[in-house]
DOTOR-948126 format. One line per 2 residues: number of its first residue (from 1); their letters; for each residue x, z, y of C-alpha. Coordinates in nm, 2 decimals, padded with zeros to 4 digits, m for minus. Layout:
BEGIN
NUM = a = X,Z,Y | ...
This chain:
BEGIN
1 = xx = 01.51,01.43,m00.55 | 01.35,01.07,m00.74
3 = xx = 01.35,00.80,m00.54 | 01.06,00.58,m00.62
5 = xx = 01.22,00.21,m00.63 | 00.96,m00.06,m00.44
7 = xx = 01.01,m00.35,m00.72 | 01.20,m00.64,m00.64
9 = xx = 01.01,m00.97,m00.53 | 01.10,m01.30,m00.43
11 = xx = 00.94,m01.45,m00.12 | 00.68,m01.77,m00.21
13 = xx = 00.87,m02.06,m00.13 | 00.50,m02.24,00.00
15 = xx = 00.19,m02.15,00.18 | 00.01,m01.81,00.03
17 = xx = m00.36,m01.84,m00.01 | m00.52,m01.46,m00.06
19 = xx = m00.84,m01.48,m00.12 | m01.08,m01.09,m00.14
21 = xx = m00.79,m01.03,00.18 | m01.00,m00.73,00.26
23 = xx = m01.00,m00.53,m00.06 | m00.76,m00.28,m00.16
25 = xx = m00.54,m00.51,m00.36 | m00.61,m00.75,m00.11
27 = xx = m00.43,m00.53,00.18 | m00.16,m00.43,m00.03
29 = xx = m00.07,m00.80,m00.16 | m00.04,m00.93,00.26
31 = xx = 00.13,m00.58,00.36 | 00.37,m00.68,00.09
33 = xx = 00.40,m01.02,00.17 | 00.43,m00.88,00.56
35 = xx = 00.76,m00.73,00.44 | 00.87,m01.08,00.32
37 = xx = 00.85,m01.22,00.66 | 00.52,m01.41,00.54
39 = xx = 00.17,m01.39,00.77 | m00.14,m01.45,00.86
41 = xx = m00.07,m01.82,01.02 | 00.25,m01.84,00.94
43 = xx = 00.23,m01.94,00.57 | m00.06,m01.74,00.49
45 = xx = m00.38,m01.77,00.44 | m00.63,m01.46,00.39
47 = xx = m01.02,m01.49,00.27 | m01.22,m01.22,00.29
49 = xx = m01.61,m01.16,00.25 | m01.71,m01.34,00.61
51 = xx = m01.46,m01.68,00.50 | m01.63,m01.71,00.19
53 = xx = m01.83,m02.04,00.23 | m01.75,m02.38,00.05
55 = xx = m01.58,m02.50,00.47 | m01.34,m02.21,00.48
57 = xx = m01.23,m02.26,00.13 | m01.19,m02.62,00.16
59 = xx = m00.98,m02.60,00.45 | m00.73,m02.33,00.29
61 = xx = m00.66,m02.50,m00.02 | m00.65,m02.88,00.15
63 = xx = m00.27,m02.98,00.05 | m00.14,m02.71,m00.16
65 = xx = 00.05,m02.84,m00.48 | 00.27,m02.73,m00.70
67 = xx = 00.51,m02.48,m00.47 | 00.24,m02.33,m00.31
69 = xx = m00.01,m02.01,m00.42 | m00.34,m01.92,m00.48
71 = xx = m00.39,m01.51,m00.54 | m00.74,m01.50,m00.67
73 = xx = m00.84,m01.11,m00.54 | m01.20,m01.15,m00.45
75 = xx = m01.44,m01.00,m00.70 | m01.73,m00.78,m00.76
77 = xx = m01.66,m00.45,m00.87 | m02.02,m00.24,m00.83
79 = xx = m02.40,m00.41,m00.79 | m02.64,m00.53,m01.03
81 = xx = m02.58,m00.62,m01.37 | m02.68,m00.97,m01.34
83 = xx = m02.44,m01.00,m00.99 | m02.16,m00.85,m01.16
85 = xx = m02.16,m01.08,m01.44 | m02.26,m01.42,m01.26
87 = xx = m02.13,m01.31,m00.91 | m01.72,m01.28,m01.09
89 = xx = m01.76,m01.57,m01.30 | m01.91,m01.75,m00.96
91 = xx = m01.63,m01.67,m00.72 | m01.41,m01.83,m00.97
93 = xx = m01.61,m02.17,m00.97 | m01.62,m02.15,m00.62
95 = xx = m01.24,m02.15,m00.61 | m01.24,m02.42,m00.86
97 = xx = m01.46,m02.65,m00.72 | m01.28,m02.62,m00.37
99 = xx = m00.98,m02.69,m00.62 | m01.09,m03.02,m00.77
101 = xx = m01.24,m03.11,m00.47 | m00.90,m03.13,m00.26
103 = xx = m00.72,m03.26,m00.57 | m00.47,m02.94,m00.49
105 = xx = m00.25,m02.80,m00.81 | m00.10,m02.45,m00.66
107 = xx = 00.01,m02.19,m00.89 | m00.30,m01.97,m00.92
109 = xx = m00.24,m01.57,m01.01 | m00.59,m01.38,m01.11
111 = xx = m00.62,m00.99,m01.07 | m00.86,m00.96,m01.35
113 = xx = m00.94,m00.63,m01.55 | m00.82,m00.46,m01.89
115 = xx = m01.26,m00.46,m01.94 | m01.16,m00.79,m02.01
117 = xx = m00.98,m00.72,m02.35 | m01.14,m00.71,m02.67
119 = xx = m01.02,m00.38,m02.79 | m01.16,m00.22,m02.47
121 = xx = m01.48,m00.03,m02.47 | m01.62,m00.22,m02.15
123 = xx = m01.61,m00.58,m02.31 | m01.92,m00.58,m02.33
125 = xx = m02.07,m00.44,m02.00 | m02.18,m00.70,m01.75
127 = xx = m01.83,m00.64,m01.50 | m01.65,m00.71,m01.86
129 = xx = m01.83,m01.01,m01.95 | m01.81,m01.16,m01.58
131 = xx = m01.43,m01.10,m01.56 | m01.35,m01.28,m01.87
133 = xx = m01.54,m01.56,m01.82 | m01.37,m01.56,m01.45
135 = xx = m01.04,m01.60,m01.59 | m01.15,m01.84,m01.86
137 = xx = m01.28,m02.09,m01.61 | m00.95,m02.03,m01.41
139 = xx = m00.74,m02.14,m01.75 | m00.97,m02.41,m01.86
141 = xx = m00.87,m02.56,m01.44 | m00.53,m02.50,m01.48
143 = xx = m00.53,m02.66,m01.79 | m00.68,m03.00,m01.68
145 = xx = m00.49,m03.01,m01.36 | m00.16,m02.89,m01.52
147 = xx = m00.14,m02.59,m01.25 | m00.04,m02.24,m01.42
149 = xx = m00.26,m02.01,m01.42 | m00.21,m01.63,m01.48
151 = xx = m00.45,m01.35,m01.52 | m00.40,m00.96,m01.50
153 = xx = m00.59,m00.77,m01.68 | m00.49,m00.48,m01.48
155 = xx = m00.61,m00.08,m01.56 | m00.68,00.14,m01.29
157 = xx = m00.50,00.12,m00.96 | m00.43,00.39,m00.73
159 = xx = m00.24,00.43,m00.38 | m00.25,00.41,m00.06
161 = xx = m00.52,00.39,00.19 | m00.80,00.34,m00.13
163 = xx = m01.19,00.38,m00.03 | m01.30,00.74,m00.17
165 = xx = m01.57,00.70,m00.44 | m01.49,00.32,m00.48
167 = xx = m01.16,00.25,m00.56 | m01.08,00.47,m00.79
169 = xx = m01.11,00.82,m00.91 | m00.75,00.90,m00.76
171 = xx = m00.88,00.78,m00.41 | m01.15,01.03,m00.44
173 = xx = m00.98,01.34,m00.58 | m00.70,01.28,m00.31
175 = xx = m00.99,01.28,m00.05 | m01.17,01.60,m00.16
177 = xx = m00.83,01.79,m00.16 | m00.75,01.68,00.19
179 = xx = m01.07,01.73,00.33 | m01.04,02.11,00.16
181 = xx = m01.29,02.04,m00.14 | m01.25,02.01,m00.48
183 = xx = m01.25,01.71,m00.75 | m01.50,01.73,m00.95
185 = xx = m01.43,01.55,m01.34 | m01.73,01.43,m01.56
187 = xx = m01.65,01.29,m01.84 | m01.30,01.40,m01.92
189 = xx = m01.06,01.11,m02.08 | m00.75,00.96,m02.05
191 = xx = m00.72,00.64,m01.81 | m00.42,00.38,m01.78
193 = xx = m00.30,00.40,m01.41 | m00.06,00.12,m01.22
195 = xx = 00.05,00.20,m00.88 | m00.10,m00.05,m00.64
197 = xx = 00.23,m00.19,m00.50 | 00.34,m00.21,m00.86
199 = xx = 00.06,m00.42,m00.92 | 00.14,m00.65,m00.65
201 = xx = 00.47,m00.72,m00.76 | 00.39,m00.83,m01.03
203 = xx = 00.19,m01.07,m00.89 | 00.36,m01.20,m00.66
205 = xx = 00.64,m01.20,m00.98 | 00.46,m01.37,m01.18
207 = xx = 00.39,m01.66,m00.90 | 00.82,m01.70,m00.88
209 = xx = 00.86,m01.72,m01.26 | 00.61,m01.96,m01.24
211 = xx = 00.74,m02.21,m01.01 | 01.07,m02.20,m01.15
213 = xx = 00.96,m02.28,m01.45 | 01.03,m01.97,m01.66
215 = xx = 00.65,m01.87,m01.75 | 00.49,m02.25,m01.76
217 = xx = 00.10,m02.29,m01.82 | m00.21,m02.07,m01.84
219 = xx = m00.14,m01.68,m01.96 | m00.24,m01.30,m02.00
221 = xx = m00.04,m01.04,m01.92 | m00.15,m00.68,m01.99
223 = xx = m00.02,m00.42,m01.80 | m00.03,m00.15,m01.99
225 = xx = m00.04,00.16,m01.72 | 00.06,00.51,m01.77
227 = xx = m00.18,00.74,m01.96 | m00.33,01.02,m01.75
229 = xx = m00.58,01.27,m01.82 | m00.81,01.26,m01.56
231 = xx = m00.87,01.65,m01.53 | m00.49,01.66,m01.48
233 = xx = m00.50,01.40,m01.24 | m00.67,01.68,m01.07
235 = xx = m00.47,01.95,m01.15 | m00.17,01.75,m01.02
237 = xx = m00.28,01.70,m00.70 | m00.44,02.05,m00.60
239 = xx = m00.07,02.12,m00.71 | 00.12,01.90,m00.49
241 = xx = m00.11,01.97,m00.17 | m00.09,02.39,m00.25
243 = xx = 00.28,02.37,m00.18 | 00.25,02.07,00.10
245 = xx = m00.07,02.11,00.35 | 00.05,02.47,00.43
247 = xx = 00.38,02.40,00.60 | 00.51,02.11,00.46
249 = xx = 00.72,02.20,00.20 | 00.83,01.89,00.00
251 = xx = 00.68,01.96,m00.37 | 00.89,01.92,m00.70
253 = xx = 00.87,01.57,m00.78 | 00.90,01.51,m01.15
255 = xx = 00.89,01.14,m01.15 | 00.82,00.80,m00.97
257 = xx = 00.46,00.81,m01.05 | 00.47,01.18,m00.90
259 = xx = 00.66,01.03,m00.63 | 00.40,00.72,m00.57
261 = xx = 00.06,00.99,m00.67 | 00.26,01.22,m00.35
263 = xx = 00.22,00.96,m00.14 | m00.10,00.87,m00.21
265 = xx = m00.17,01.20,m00.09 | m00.04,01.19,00.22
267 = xx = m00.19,00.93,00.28 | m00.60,01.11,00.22
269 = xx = m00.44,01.36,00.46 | m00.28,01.08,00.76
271 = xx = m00.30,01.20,01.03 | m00.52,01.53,01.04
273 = xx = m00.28,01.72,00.88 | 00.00,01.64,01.12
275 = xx = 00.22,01.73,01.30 | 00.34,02.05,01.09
277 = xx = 00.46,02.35,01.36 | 00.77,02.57,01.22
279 = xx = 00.80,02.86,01.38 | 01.12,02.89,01.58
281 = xx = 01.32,03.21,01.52 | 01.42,03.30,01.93
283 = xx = 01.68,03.57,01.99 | 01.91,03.57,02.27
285 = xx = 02.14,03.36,02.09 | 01.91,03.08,02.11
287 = xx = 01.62,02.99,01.84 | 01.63,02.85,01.45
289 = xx = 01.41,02.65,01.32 | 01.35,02.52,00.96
291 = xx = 01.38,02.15,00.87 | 01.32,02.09,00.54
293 = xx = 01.18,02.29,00.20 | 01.22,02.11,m00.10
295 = xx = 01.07,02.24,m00.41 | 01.25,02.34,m00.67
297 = xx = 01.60,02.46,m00.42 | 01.88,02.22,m00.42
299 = xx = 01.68,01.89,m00.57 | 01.77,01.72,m00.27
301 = xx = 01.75,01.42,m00.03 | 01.97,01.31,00.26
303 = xx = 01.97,01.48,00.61 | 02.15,01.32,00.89
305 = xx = 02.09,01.39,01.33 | 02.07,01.12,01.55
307 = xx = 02.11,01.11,01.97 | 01.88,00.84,02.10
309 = xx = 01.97,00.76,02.51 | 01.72,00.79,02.75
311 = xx = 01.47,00.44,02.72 | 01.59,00.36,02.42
313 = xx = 01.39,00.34,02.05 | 01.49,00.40,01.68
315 = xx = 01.29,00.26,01.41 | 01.07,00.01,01.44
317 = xx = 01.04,m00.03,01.03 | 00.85,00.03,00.74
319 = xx = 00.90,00.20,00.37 | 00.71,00.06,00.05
321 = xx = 00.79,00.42,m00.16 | 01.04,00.63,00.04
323 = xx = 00.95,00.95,00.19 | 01.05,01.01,00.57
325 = xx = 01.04,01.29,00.76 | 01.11,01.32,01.18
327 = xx = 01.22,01.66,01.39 | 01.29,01.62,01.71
329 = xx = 01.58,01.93,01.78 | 01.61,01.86,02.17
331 = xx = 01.51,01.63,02.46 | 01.15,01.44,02.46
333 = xx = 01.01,01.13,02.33 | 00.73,00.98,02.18
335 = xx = 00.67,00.90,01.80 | 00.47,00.56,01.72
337 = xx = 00.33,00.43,01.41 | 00.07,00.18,01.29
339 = xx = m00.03,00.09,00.95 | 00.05,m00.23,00.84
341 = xx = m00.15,m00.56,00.91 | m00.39,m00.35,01.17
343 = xx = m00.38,m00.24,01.57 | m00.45,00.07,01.67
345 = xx = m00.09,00.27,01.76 | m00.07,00.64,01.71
347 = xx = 00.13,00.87,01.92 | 00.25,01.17,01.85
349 = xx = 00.42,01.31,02.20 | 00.70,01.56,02.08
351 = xx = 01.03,01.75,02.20 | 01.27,02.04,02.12
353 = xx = 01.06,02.32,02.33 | 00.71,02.29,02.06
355 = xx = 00.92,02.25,01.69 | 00.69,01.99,01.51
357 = xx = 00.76,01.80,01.19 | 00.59,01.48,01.11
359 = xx = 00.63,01.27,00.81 | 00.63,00.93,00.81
361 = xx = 00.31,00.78,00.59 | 00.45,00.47,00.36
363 = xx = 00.34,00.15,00.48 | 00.28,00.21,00.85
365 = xx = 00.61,00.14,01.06 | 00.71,00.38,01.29
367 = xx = 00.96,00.39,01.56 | 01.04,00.69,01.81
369 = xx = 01.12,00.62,02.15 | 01.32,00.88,02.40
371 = xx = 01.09,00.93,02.68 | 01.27,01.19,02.85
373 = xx = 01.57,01.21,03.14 | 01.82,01.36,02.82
375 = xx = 01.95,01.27,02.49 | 01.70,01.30,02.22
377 = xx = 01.84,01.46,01.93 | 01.65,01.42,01.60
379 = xx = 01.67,01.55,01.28 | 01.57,01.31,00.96
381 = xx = 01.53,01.37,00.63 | 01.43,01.10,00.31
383 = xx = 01.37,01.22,m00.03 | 01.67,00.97,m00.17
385 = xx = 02.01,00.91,m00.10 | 02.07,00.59,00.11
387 = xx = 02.11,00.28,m00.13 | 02.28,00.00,00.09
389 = xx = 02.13,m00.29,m00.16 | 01.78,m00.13,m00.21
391 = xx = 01.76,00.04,00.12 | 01.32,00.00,00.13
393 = xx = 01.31,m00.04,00.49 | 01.17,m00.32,00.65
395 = xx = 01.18,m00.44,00.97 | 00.84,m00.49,01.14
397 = xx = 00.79,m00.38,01.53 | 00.53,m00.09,01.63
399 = xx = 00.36,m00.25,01.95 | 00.41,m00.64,01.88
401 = xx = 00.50,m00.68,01.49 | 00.41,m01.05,01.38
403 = xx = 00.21,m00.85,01.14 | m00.04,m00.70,01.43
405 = xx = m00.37,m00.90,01.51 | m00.31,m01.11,01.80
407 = xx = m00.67,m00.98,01.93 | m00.52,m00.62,01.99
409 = xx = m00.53,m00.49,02.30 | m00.19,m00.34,02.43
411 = xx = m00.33,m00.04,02.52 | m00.21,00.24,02.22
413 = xx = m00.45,00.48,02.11 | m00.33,00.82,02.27
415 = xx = m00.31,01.12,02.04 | m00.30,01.50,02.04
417 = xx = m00.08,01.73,01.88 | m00.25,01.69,01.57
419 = xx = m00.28,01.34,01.54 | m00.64,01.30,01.65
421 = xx = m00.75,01.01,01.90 | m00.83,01.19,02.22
């Protein structure tokens, strides 16, 4: 089984500003930097939609110099013509200005777009016009106050947790198939795709090279994406959720882009879908009950069974790319997770007597707590070998991460078998 490595990143060595915090880049870039050990108040700073007014900007980029970080995320990617082209090019003078104003000479990193390029058929559109005028301003800055600068031009992203009918196209087709319809493709062509967490490490890359001095100055980079045909986009994932929604057989995984698209997946189906219920096989023997299917036979993974006293939790981590599945054999307890950065807890009540599997979504951590009077025995299973020095788990607490808004109540949000909020 292909383990989908989470890239390598160095943790800023200064404050973080993030501004378009909200967005889907936007969450993936603090989840990441969440990992790090680096959050909101403790180092970071995040701007969203409601922060964006000249006092808010002011007060996050008062001080920052040359060891600190600017991620410019916020931008305007649907709207009118005129708001597309004015509205990019006038969130980066707003930046700028607060800049100049506060005399501050951060590194700053732009996600810009590959509509940007000459050579691409949306130069010329107003979102292609805006974006490469955002990113010029940016360069002309760092320029005067000798601050790098470096812009993306970034192709599609895809992953997790992405808005349906905004994001992109993969978002979309992953929400259709989990919500039993089908994608529907106008327009077929192929489109350069770069895994969202991909995409933020080399952002966040980018920002360490930087300030070390490796990559000085104002620069493009290109990422060039992998090619997919968008009607087999399709194809792929009616394939992967044909031989996963019925009873959670772990599809063939050609790749680490399969591996990453899988997840993304799981994700449009979190947590409906869930838990799956084996049947157990009784006799007077006793009963047998299936783990783990992984498609095609003998491709692999690692199994291993734990006993967890009574009181006591495993877990309380999170995975970037790894896929995790839980099966409680025996005993009772309760099965927590929460997606990364947010507050509502799901619970998923489970023990030996009702077999149900449940497979642990990538960025929420998860713990699973024995609730009953017995040992809890549990079965585990992870689509990769254990790899001591790239192990992608990260500690980060269910109930009271530093991650979770402090405004969360401590009450969890209850579930039913099947995941939903009662």
């Amino acid at each position: 089984m292909l383990k989908a490595v989470a890239p390598e990143v160095e943790a800023p060595a200064g404050r973080v500003v993030v501004t378009g915090a909200a967005g889907f880049l936007g969450w993936h870039t603090r989840a990441r930097l969440a990992t790090l050990g680096v959050f909101e108040g403790a180092g970071l700073t995040s701007l969203g939609r409601a922060q964006w007014e000249p006092e808010s900007l002011a007060e996050a980029v008062r001080g920052l110099g040359p060891d600190d970080l600017v991620v410019q995320l916020a931008g305007i990617n649907r709207g009118a013509d005129d708001n597309l082209a004015a509205g990019n090019v006038g969130l980066a003078r707003d930046l700028i200005d607060a800049l100049e104003a506060a005399r501050a000479n951060p590194t700053v990193i732009f996600a810009g777009s590959n509509y940007a390029d000459d050579d691409h058929p949306g130069r010329d559109t107003p979102y292609g016009r805006g974006k490469r005028a955002a990113g010029e301003a940016l360069r002309d800055w760092g320029a005067r106050a000798s601050a790098p600068v470096v812009e993306f031009r970034f192709p599609g992203l895809f992953g997790e947790h992405g808005r349906p009918d905004y994001n992109s196209f993969v978002a979309t087709f992953a929400h259709r198939i989990a919500n039993g319809a089908q994608p529907e493709v106008v327009g077929d062509r192929e489109l350069p795709l770069i895994h969202v967490q991909d995409a933020v490490a080399l952002l966040l890359g980018a920002a360490h090279a930087a300030r070390v001095g490796e990559a000085p100055g104002q620069r493009v980079v290109h990422p060039l994406g992998r090619p997919v045909l968008i009607s087999a986009m399709a194809q792929r994932l009616r394939e992967l959720h044909a031989t996963y929604a019925p009873a959670g057989d772990i599809p063939a995984l050609r790749d680490t882009f399969d591996v990453r698209l899988f997840n993304t997946l799981r994700a449009a189906m979190w947590p409906s879908a869930y838990p799956f219920r084996p049947t157990a096989h009784r006799d007077e023997r006793g009963a047998l009950v299936e783990t783990v299917r992984v498609h095609p036979a003998g491709s692999g993974g690692q199994a291993f069974v734990s006993t967890t006293r009574p009181g006591f939790t495993r877990g309380n981590h999170v995975h970037l790319a790894k896929i995790e599945r839980f099966q409680v054999i025996s005993g009772s307890g309760v099965i927590r997770l929460r997606r990364l950065l947010e507050g509502p807890v799901l619970e998923f009540a489970v023990d030996g007597e009702h077999p149900a599997v449940i497979d642990m979504p990538t960025l929420w951590t998860h713990s699973i707590e024995n609730t009953g009077d017995t040992p809890l025995v549990t079965a585990f299973w992870a689509n990769e070998l254990l790899d001591p020095q790239h192990p992608d788990t990260y500690p980060m607490a269910v109930l009271d991460g530093p991650d979770r808004p402090a405004s969360t109540t401590p009450v969890t949000t209850a579930t039913t078998a099947t995941g939903r909020p009662r």
